[in-house]
C-alpha positions in Angstrom: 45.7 -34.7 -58.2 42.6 -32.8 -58.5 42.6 -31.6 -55.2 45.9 -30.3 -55.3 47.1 -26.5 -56.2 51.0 -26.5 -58.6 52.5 -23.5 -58.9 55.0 -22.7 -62.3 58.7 -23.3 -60.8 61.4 -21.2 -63.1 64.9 -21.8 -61.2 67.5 -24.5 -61.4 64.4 -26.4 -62.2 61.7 -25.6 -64.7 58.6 -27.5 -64.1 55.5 -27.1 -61.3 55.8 -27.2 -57.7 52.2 -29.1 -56.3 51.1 -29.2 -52.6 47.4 -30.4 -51.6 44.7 -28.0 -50.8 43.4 -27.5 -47.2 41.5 -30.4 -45.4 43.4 -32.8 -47.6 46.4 -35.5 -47.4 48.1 -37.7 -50.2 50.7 -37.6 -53.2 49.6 -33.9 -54.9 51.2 -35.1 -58.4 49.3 -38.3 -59.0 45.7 -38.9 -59.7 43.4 -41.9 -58.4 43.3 -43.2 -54.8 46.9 -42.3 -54.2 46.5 -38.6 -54.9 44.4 -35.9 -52.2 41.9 -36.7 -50.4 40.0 -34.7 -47.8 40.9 -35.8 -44.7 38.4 -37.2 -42.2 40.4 -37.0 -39.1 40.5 -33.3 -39.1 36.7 -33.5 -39.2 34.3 -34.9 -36.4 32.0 -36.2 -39.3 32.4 -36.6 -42.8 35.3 -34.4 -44.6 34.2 -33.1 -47.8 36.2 -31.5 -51.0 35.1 -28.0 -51.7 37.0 -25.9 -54.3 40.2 -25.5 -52.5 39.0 -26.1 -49.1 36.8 -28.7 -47.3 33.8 -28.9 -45.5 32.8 -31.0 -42.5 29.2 -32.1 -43.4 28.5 -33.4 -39.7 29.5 -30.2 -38.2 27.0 -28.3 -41.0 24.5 -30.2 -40.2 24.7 -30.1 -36.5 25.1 -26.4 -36.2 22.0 -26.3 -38.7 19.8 -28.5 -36.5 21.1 -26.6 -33.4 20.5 -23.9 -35.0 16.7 -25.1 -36.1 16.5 -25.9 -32.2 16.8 -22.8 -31.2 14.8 -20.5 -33.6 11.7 -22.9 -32.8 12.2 -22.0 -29.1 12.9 -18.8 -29.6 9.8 -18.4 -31.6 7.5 -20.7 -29.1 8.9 -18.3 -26.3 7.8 -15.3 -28.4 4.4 -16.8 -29.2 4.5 -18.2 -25.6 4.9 -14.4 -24.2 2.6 -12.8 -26.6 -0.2 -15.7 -25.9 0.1 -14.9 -21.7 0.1 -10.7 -22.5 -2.6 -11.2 -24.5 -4.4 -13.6 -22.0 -3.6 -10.4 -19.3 -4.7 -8.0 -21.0 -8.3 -9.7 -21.7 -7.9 -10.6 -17.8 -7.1 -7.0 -17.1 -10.1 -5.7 -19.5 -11.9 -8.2 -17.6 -12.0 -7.0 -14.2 -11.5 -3.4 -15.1 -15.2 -3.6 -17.0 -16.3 -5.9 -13.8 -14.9 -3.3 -11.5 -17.0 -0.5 -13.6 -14.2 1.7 -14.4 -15.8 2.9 -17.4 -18.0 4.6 -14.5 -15.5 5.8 -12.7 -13.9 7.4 -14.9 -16.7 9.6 -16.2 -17.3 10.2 -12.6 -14.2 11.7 -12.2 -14.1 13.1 -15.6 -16.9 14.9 -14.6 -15.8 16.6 -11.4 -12.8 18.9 -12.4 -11.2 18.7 -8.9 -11.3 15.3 -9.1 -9.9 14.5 -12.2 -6.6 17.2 -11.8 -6.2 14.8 -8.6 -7.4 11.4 -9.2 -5.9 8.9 -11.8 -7.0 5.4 -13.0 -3.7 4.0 -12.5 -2.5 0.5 -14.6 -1.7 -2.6 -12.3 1.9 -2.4 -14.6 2.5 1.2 -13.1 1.9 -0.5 -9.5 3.9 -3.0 -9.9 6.9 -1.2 -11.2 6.3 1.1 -8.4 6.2 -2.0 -5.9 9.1 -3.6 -7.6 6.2 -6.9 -8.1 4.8 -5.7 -4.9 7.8 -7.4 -3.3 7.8 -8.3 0.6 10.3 -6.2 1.9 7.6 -3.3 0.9 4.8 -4.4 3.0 3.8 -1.5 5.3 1.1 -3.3 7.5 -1.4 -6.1 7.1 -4.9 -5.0 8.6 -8.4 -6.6 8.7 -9.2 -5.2 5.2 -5.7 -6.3 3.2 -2.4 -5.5 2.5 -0.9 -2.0 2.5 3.0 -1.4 0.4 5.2 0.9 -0.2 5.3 2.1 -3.6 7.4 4.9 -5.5 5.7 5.9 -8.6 7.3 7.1 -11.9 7.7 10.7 -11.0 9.5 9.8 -7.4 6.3 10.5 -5.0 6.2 8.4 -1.9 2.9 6.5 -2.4 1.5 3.6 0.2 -0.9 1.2 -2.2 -3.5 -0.6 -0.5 -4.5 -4.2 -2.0 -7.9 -5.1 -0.3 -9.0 -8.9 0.3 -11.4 -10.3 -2.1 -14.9 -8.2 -1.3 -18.2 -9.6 -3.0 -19.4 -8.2 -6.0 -22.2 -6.2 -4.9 -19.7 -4.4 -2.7 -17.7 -2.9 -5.9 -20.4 -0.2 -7.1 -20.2 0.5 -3.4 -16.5 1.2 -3.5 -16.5 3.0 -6.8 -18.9 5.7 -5.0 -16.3 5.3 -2.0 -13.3 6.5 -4.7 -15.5 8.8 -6.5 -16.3 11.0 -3.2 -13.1 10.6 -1.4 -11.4 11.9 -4.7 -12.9 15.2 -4.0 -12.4 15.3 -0.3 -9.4 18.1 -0.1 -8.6 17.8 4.0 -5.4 18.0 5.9 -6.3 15.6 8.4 -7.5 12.9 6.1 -5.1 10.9 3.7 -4.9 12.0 0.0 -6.1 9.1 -2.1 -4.1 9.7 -6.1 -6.2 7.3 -7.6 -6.8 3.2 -8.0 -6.1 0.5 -10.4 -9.0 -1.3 -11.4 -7.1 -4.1 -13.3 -7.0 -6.7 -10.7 -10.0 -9.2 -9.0 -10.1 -6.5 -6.2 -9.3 -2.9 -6.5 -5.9 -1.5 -5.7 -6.6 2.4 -3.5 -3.5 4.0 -4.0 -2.7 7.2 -1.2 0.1 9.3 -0.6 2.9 7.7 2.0 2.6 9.0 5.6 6.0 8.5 6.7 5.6 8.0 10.8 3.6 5.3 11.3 0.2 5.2 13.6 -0.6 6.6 16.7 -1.1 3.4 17.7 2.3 2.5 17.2 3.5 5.6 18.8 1.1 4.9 22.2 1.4 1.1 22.6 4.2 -0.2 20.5 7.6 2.1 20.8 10.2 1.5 22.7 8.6 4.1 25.2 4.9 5.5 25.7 6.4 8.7 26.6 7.8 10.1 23.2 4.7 12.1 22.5 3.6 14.7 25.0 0.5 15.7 26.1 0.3 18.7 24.3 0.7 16.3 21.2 -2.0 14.0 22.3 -4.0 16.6 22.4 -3.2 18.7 19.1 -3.7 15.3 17.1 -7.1 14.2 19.0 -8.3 17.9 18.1 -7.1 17.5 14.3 -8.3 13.5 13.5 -12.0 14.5 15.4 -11.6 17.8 12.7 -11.6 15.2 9.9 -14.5 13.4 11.2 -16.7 16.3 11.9 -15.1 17.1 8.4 -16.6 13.2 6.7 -19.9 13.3 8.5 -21.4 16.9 7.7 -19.4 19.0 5.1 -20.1 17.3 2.2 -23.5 16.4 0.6 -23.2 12.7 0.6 -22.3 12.1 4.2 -19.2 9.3 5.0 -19.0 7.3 7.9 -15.8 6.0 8.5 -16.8 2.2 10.4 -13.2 1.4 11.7 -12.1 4.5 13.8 -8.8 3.6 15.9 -5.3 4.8 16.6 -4.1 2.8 14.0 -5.5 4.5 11.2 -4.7 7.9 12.8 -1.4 8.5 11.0 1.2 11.0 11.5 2.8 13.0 8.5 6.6 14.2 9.2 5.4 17.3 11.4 3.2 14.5 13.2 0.1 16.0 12.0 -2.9 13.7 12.0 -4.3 12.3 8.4 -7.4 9.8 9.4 -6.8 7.2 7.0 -7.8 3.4 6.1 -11.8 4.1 4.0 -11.8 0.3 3.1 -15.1 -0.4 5.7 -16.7 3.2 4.9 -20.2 3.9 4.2 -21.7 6.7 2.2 -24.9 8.1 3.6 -27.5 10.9 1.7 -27.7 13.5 4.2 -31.1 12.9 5.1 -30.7 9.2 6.2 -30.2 9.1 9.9 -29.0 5.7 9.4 -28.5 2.8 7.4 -28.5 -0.7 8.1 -24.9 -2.8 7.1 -23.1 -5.9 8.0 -21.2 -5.5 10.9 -17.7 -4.8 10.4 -15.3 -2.5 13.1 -12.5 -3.6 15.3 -12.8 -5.1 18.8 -12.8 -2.6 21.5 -13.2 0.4 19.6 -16.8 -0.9 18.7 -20.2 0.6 18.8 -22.6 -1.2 21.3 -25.3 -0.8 19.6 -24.4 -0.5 16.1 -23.7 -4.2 16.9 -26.9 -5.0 18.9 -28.8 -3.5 16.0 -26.6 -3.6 12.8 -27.9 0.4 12.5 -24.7 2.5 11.2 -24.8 6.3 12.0 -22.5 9.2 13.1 -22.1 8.3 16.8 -20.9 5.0 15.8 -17.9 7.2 15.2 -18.0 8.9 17.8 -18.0 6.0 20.3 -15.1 4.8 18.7 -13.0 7.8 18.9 -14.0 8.0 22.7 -11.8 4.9 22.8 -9.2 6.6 21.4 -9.2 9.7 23.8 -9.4 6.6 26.4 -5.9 5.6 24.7 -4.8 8.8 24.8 -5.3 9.2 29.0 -4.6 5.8 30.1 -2.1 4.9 27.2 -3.6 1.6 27.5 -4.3 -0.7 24.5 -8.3 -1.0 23.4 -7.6 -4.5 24.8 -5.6 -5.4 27.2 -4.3 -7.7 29.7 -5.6 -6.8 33.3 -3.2 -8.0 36.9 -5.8 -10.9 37.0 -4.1 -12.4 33.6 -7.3 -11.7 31.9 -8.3 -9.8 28.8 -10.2 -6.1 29.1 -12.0 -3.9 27.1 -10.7 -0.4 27.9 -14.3 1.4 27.6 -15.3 -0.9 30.5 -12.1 -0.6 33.0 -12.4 3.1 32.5 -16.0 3.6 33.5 -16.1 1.1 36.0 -12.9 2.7 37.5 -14.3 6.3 37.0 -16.9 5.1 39.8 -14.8 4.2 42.3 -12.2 6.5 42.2 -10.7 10.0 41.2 -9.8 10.4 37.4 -6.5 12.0 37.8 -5.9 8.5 40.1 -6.7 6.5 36.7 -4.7 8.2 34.3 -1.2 7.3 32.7 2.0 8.7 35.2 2.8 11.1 31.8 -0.6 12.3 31.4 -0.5 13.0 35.4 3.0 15.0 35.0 2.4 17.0 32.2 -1.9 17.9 32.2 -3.6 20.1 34.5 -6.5 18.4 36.3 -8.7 20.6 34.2 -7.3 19.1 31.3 -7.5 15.4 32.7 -10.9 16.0 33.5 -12.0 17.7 30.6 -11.1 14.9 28.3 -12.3 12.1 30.5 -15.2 13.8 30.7 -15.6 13.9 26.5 -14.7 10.6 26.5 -17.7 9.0 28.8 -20.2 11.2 26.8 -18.6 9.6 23.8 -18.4 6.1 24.9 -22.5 6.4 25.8 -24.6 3.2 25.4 -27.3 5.1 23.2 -25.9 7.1 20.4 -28.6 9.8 21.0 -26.6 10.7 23.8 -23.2 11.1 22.7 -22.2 14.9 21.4 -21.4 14.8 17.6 -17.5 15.0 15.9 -18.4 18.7 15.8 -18.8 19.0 19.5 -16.3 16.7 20.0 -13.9 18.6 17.8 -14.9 22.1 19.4 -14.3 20.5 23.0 -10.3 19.3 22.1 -9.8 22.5 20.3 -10.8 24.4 23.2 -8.8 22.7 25.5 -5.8 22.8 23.4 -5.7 26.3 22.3 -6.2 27.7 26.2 -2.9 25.3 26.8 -1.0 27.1 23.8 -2.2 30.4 25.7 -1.5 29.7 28.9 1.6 27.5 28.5 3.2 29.3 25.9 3.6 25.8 23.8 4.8 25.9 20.5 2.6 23.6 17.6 5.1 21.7 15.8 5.4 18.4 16.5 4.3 17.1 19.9 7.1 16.4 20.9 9.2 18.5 22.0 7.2 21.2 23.8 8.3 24.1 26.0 7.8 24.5 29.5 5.6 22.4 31.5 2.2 23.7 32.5 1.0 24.4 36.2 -0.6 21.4 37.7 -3.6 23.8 39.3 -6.7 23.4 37.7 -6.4 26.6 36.6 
């Protein structure tokens, strides 16, 4: 058969010994329909003779159409892939030119300081660094956006702040915001590294202050006692340092718009770093004001920066009088009064400070651990502070000079040690000496 394979045979018999190749059945020594033929059943198609073997054409072509399949998607996923990165990247280019980071950068470029500290980050760096700015790393959701926790490429601890859609006239506004606060150098304010200019918003990226807000420590921990007074006072002395710091030593001047205890953060030693620039204004040092939507926070706002929409200094400085309000009463800006009704803190103190002593109005801690002079001192800063007409109010310099004052004569007298406000030495005398 001519799909068979004889072998020579030399023993008792001489002659060939024939068996049928692979793949085939039938009588290996005749030819014609009775010899070997490739046998279908072994095949779930057609079984075809090959030189000594078979083939299964169905199988073939199968495996070649499934394997036709699947190289046309692999390629449509490829072209897919490379289609959506390119359309990102133009998106990318898009907002970065809209977001005039060709500006920025030659602003920073230009400055020295600022370029050793500031980078232009990629939104791919920030979202590695936010694992895809992932939920579990949400920090805090404010009136301005979204903050995360980030950890960029070489391991620094970084909190990324991704602002709500702003109008376009805003951005040259911000990009003067990043270009000055890249070359602001100050303990008591948070270091901005840089931004990412590839999304519809910007993306301010700031190093990671790891324990939380004063705010948080004051109103929401699990006691309003775990920092002292000493504390209070150390960090009201350092975040008024910062603003004294925004307002005067530079040339342009920077008014922060949204002062409150919850952007007051503490580092690890619980030193203050003012932080949160997203409703700042930058002012040439010979404006005395300038005129701005009004933005802020209810209950630390400015009277009459709201009557008037005029922005200056002591719109500042009114709200950190709240703060130092916070600070004494260890009430919230707002809260809820015996009558089951809400209350600004600015008006229950003053009112109160009428009617009776301060010392009488102040939290049971603030009573136990400050001397009266110190109680009065810093009730006393905060009514100037919290005055109607901002021409009345002391400036952050004042301001600052007054807490720093007050805390270094406690250091003196009380022999209190400066680390982290917490833990303090012995209690002062309760004279008003």
């Amino acid at each position: 058969s001519p799909n068979s394979e004889c072998l020579y045979v030399n023993s008792t018999v001489v002659g060939y010994s024939c068996k049928c190749n692979d793949g085939h059945a039938g009588n290996p020594y005749v030819t014609g329909p009775d010899g070997c033929k490739c046998n279908d059943g072994l095949c779930k198609g057609v079984c075809r003779s090959t030189d000594g073997s078979y083939t299964c054409a169905g199988i073939a072509i199968g495996l070649g159409i499934g394997f036709g399949i699947l190289l046309l998607g692999l390629s449509a996923m490829f072209i897919l892939r490379r289609w959506r990165r390119g359309v990102q990247k133009r998106l990318r280019m898009k907002y970065f030119t809209k977001n005039h980071g060709l500006l920025l950068e030659q602003l920073i470029s230009s400055n020295e300081d600022a370029s050793e500290r500031t980078k232009i980050f990629s939104l791919e760096e920030l979202e590695q660094a936010t694992n895809n700015f992932d939920l579990t790393r949400i920090l805090g959701r404010g009136g301005h956006g979204m903050v995360y926790k980030g950890i960029l490429s070489d391991q620094r601890l970084v909190a990324i702040k991704k602002s709500k859609v702003i109008e376009q006239g805003e951005i040259d506004q911000f990009i003067n915001e990043v270009a000055i606060l890249s070359q602001i150098n100050h303990r008591n304010i948070v270091k901005l590294y840089g931004c990412c200019l590839e999304t519809e918003v910007p993306l301010l990226v700031y190093d990671f202050v790891p324990n939380g807000s004063l705010f948080e420590i004051l109103h929401s921990g699990p006691s309003n006692t775990s920092l002292s007074w000493d504390g209070c006072l150390r960090i009201a002395a350092q975040a008024a340092g910062a603003l004294c710091y925004l307002h005067s030593a530079a040339s342009i001047s920077v008014f922060h718009r949204d002062v409150k205890s919850s952007n007051i953060l503490l580092d690890a030693n619980y030193t203050a770093k003012v932080s949160d620039f997203g409703a700042s204004r930058l002012v040439h040092i010979d404006q005395t004001h300038v005129t701005t939507g009004i933005q802020g926070t209810f209950g630390y706002l400015d009277p009459e920066y709201f009557r008037t929409g005029q922005l200056n200094e002591k719109s500042d400085v009114y709200s950190f009088g709240v703060v130092l309000l916070e600070l004494l009463l260890r009430k919230k800006p707002v809260f809820t009064s015996e009558s089951g009704s809400a209350q600004s803190l600015s008006s229950y103190f003053l009112g109160e400070m009428q009617e009776r002593p301060v010392k009488e109005i102040v939290a049971a801690q603030v009573r136990e651990e400050a001397t009266e002079e110190e109680i009065i001192s810093v009730a006393s800063l905060a009514e100037m502070c919290l005055r109607l007409q901002g021409d009345y109010r002391p400036t952050m310099k004042e301001v600052e000079m007054s807490l720093q004052l007050l805390h270094t004569k406690r250091l003196l007298s009380s022999h209190v040690t400066p680390e982290n406000g917490r833990a303090e030495a012995s209690a002062p005398s309760h004279s008003g000496n």
